[in-house]
N, C-alpha and C positions, 0 to 999 in steps of 0.2 A: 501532435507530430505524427507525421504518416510514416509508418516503416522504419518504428524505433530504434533506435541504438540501445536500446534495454533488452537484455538478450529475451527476458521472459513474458515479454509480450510483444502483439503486433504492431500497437500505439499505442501513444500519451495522450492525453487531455486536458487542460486545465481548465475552469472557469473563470479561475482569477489566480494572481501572483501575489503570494506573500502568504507569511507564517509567522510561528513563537516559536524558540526552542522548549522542548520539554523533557528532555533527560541529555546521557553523555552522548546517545549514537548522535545528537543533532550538531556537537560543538563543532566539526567540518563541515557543514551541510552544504554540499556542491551546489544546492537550489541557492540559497541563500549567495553566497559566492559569485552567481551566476547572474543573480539579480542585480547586485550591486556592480558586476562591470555595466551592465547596459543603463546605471544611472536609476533604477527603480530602489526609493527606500521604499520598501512594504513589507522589513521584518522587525520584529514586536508587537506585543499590546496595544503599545500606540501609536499604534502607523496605519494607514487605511492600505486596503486590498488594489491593486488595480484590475478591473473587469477585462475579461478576454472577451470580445464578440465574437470573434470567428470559430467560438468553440461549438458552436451550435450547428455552420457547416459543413466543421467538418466530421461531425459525428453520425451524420445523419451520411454523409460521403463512404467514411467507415462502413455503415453498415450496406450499402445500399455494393461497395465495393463484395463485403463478406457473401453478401446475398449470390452476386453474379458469380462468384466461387464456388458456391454452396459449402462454405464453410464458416468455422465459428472462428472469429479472429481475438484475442483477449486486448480490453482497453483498460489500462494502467489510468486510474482517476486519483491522485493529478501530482507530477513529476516536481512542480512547483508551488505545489499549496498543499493542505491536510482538509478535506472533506468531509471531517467532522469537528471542526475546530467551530467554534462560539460564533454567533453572529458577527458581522466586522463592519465598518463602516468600507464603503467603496470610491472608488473615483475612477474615472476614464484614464485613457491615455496618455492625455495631456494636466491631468492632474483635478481635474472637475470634477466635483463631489456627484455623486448618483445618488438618488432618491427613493435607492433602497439599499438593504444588505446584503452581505451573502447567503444568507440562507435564502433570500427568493431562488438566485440560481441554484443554489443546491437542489430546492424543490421544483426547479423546471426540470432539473436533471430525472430526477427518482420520480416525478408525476406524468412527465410527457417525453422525455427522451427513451428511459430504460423501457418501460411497454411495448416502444415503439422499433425499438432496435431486438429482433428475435437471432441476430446473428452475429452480438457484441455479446463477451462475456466481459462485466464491468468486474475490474479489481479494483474497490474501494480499501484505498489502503491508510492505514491513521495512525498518529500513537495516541488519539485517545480515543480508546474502543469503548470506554465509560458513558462516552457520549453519541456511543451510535443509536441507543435504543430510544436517546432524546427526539433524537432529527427526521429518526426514517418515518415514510408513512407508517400510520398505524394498520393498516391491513400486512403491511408487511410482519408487524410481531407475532405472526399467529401463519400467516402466508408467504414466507421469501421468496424474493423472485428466482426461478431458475438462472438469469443470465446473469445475479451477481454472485459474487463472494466477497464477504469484509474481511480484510486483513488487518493485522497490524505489526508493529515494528522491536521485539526484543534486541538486546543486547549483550545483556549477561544475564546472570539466574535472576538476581532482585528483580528485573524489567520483567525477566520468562512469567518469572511466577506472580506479580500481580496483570500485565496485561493479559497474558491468555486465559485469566479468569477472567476477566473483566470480560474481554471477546467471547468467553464460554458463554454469557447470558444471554447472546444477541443467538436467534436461530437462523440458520439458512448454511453455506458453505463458506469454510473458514480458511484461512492462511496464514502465514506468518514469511516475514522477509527478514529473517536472524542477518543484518546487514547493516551496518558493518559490528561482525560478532567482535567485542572486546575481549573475552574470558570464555573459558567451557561454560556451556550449555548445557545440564541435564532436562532435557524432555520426556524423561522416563521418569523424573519427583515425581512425587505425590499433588495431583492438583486439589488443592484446598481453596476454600471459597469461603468467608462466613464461619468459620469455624466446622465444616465440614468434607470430607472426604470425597472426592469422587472420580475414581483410576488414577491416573497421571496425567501430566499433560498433554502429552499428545494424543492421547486419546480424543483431545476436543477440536483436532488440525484437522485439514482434507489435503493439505498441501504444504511444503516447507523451500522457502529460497534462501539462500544460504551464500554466504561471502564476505571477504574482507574490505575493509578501505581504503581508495586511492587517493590519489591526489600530492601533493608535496609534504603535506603533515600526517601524513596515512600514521596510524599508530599499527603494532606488530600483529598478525594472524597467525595461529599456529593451525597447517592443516592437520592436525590432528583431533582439534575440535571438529572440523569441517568433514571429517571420517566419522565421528561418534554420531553426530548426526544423522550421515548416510544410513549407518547401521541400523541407530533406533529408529528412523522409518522404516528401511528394509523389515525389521523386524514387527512392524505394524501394520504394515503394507501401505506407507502413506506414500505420495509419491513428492522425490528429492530433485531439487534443482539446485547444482551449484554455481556460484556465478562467476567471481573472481576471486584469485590470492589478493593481488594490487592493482590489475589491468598493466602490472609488469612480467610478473614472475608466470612462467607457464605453468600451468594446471596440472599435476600429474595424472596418468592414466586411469589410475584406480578411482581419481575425487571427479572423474569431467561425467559425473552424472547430469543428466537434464532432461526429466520428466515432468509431464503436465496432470494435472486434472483432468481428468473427463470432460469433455464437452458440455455444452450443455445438452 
């Protein structure tokens, strides 16, 4: 989608529709929701993917728009899939199996898209970061590319502290989308790995998005998680986006931070 409605970026992308749940932040999942009014089952294990074509359009549109800007626009990969989730079986539109899986389009993505786009910054965002180091090219674990960062998705401490270790292995630039935070967040623990120590966790961020949940079952945010936050980046000098209380309640003054990453 061109000209997102996600504050923190300038587009979406999907390759394809559909997912698993894998922890609490996914039991609302507005993608999921989202799918099913338009009549698409393609969430669970057992459900195949539906393929987007026109994702390759308009990517290639993206960048070629950023170009004539001369700026770098960031592309949210993917609003309504996970981009490191397992291989999946496929089908069209209309429901006709494809004769491959998702992982071809992932690797069209990260073989011929991302080289090709010098003016997209891809945010590959997952909750399973365990499996990013599966999927990427292998030139990439030793070489990241400048235009991406992987993120992934905490929710309270149990999530913080196993996924952002798990993201800690993978090298290049990092994120996290604490969204929709359930509970306080310390990002200032101790990050452990393996039985080993190494700073805290935010020490292994480059960026933090941060927000509560909407929708009719939103459960409660307290902005005062969403302040502690703010602070332990200030204090790290990582930089803080906040997004929403509920997409009801106005933001107060002090929390309407909204800071990026460097370009590329």
């Amino acid at each position: 989608m061109k000209d997102s409605k996600i504050e923190w970026c300038h587009h979406t992308a999907n390759l394809w529709w559909g997912c698993t749940a894998v922890h609490a932040g996914c039991d609302h999942c507005y993608a999921k929701s989202w799918a099913e009014r338009w009549g698409n089952n393609v969430w669970g294990n057992d459900k195949s993917r539906k393929e987007v074509l026109s994702v390759w359009r308009d990517l290639a549109r993206f960048q070629q728009l950023a170009k004539d800007a001369g700026e770098i626009h960031r592309v949210f990969i993917g609003s309504m899939m996970d981009i490191f989730e397992k291989p999946m079986l496929l089908t069209d539109w209309k429901g006709n199996p494809r004769p491959y899986k998702t992982d071809a389009l992932r690797n069209r993505l990260f073989e011929e898209v991302i080289p090709q786009s010098p003016n997209l910054l891809f945010l590959l965002l997952t909750k399973r970061p365990s499996n990013i180091n599966k999927y990427i090219p292998e030139s990439w674990k030793t070489e990241p590319p400048e235009n991406v960062m992987f993120g992934t998705s905490p929710v309270d401490q149990a999530t913080a502290n196993q996924l952002i270790m798990q993201l800690a292995q993978v090298k290049g630039k990092r994120f996290l989308s604490v969204e929709p935070q359930l509970e306080p967040v310390d990002l200032m623990a101790p990050a452990i790995y393996q039985g080993k120590t190494d700073g805290v966790l935010l020490d292994h961020v480059d960026w933090i998005i941060n927000g509560g949940e909407s929708g009719s079952h939103k459960r409660p945010f307290n902005t005062d998680w969403g302040k502690q936050l703010r602070d332990d980046c200030k204090a790290k000098g990582v930089p803080f986006f906040f997004k929403q209380i509920d997409k009801i309640q106005e933001i107060p003054a002090d929390l309407m931070v909204r800071e990026f990453p460097d370009p590329v």
